[in-house]
C-alpha positions as CSV (number, residue, x, y, z in Angstrom):
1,X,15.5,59.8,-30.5
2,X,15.4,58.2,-33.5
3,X,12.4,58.0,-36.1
4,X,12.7,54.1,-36.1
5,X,11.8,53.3,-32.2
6,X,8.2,53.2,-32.2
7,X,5.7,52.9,-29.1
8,X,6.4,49.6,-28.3
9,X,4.2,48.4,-25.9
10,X,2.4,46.1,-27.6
11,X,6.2,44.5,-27.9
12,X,6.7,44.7,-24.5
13,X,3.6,42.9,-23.5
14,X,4.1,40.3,-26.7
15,X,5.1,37.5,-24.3
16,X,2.1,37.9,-22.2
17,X,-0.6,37.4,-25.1
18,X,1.5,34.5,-26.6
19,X,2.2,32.8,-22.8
20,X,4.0,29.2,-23.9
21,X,4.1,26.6,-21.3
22,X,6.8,24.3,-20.5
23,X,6.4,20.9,-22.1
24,X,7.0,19.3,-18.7
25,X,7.4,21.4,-15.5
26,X,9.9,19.5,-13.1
27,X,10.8,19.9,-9.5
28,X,14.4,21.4,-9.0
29,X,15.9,20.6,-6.1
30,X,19.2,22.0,-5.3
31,X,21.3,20.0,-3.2
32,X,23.4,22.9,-2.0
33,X,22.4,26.9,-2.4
34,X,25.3,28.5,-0.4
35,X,28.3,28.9,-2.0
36,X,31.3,27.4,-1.0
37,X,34.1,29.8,0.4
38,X,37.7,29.8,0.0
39,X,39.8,29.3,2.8
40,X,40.9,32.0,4.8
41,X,38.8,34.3,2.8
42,X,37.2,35.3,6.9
43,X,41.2,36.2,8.3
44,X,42.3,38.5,5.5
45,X,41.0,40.9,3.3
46,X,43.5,40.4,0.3
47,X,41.7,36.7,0.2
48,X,38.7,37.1,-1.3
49,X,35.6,34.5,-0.8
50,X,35.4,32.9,-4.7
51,X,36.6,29.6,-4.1
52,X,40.0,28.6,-4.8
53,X,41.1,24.4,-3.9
54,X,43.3,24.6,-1.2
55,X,46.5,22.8,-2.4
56,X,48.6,23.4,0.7
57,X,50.9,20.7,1.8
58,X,50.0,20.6,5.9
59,X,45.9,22.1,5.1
60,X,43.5,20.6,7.3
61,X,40.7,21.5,4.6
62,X,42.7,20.2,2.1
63,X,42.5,16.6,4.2
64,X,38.8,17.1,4.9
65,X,39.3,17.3,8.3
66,X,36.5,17.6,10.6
67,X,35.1,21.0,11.8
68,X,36.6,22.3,8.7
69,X,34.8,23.9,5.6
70,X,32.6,22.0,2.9
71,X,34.7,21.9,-0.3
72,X,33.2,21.0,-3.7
73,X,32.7,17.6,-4.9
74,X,30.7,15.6,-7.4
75,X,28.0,14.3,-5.0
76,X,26.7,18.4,-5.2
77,X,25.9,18.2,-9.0
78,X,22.6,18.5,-10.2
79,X,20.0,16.4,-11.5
80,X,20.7,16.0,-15.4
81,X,17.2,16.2,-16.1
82,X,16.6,19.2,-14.6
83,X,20.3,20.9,-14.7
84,X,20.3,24.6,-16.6
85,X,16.3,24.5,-16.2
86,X,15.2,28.2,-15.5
87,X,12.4,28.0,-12.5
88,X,9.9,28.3,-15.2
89,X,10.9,24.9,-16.5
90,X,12.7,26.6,-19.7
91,X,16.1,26.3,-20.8
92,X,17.9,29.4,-21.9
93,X,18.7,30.1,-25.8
94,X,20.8,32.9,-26.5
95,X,19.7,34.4,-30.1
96,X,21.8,36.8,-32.4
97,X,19.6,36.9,-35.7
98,X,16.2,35.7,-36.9
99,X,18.0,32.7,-38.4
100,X,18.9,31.4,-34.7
101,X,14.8,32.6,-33.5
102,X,13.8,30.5,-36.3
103,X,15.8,27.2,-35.3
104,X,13.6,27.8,-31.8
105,X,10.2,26.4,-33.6
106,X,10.0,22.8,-33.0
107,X,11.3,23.7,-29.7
108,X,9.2,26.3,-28.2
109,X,8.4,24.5,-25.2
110,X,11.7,23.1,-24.0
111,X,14.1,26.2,-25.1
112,X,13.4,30.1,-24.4
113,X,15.0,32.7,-26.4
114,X,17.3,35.3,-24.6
115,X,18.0,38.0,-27.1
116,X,22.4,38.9,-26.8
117,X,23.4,41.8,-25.2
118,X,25.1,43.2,-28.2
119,X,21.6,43.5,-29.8
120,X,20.4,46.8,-30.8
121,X,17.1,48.0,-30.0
122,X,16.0,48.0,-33.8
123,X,16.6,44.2,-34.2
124,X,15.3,43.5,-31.2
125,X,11.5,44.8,-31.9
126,X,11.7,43.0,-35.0
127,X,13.3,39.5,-33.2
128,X,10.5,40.0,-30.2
129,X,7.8,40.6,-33.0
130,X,8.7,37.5,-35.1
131,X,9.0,35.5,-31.8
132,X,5.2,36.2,-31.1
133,X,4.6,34.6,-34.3
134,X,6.4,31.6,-33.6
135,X,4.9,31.5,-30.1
136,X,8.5,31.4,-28.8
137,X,8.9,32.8,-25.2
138,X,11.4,35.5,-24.7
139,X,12.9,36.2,-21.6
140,X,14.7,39.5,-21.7
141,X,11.7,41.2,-24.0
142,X,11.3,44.3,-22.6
143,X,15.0,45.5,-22.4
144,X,16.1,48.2,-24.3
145,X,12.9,49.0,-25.6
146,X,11.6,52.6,-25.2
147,X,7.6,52.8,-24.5
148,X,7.3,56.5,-25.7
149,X,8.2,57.9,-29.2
150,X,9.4,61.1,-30.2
């Protein structure tokens, strides 16, 4: 292991001590949960279930018919005020680089950070570190980060 991963709990528990709350918490409500299924997806296996639009010629889905499945439309859509809200009234923010963290100050209560995938674990105790700082919430904060050293 290398000599530059520290114990890091007090990183992991950094968004605990520096809690930020939503600026304003709103309801969600999701008009629809379940997700809409392609047809024929139930008669064959080769079909799978991830919707498709049915573009057939004769298709009784296609023409809405009765008894027939839901199919997406615009009336589903989500509130605007409240669309790409996490449930703890956040939006997400995907950071690469202190520079992008720092852009997050005036805007610690509507935006939480969500440190990229490609992130190593050295850049990410020192991203989650200057996060606490800024009191900027950080959702994936304990990933990647070892809580014993070598």
């Amino acid at each position: 292991m290398p000599g530059w991963i520290r114990l890091c709990e007090d990183s992991i528990d950094s968004n605990e001590s520096a809690m930020v709350s939503p600026a304003r918490k709103v309801n969600i409500v999701k008009k629809r949960t379940k997700p809409f299924v392609r047809v024929q997806s139930d008669n064959f296996k080769r079909v799978s279930a991830s919707w498709r639009r049915p573009r057939g010629i004769d298709s009784r889905t296609r023409r809405r018919f009765k008894g027939t499945r839901p199919q997406p439309k615009i009336g589903f859509g989500s509130n605007k005020k409240t669309r790409f809200l996490l449930p703890d009234g956040f939006r997400k923010y995907t950071i690469h680089n202190l520079g992008d963290l720092e852009s997050l100050v005036m805007l610690n209560r509507t935006y939480a950070a969500e440190i990229a995938h490609n992130i190593g674990a050295k850049k990410r105790i020192e991203l989650i570190e200057r996060a606490k700082q800024l009191s900027v919430k950080v959702i994936n904060a304990d990933a990647r980060i070892r809580a014993v050293e070598n």
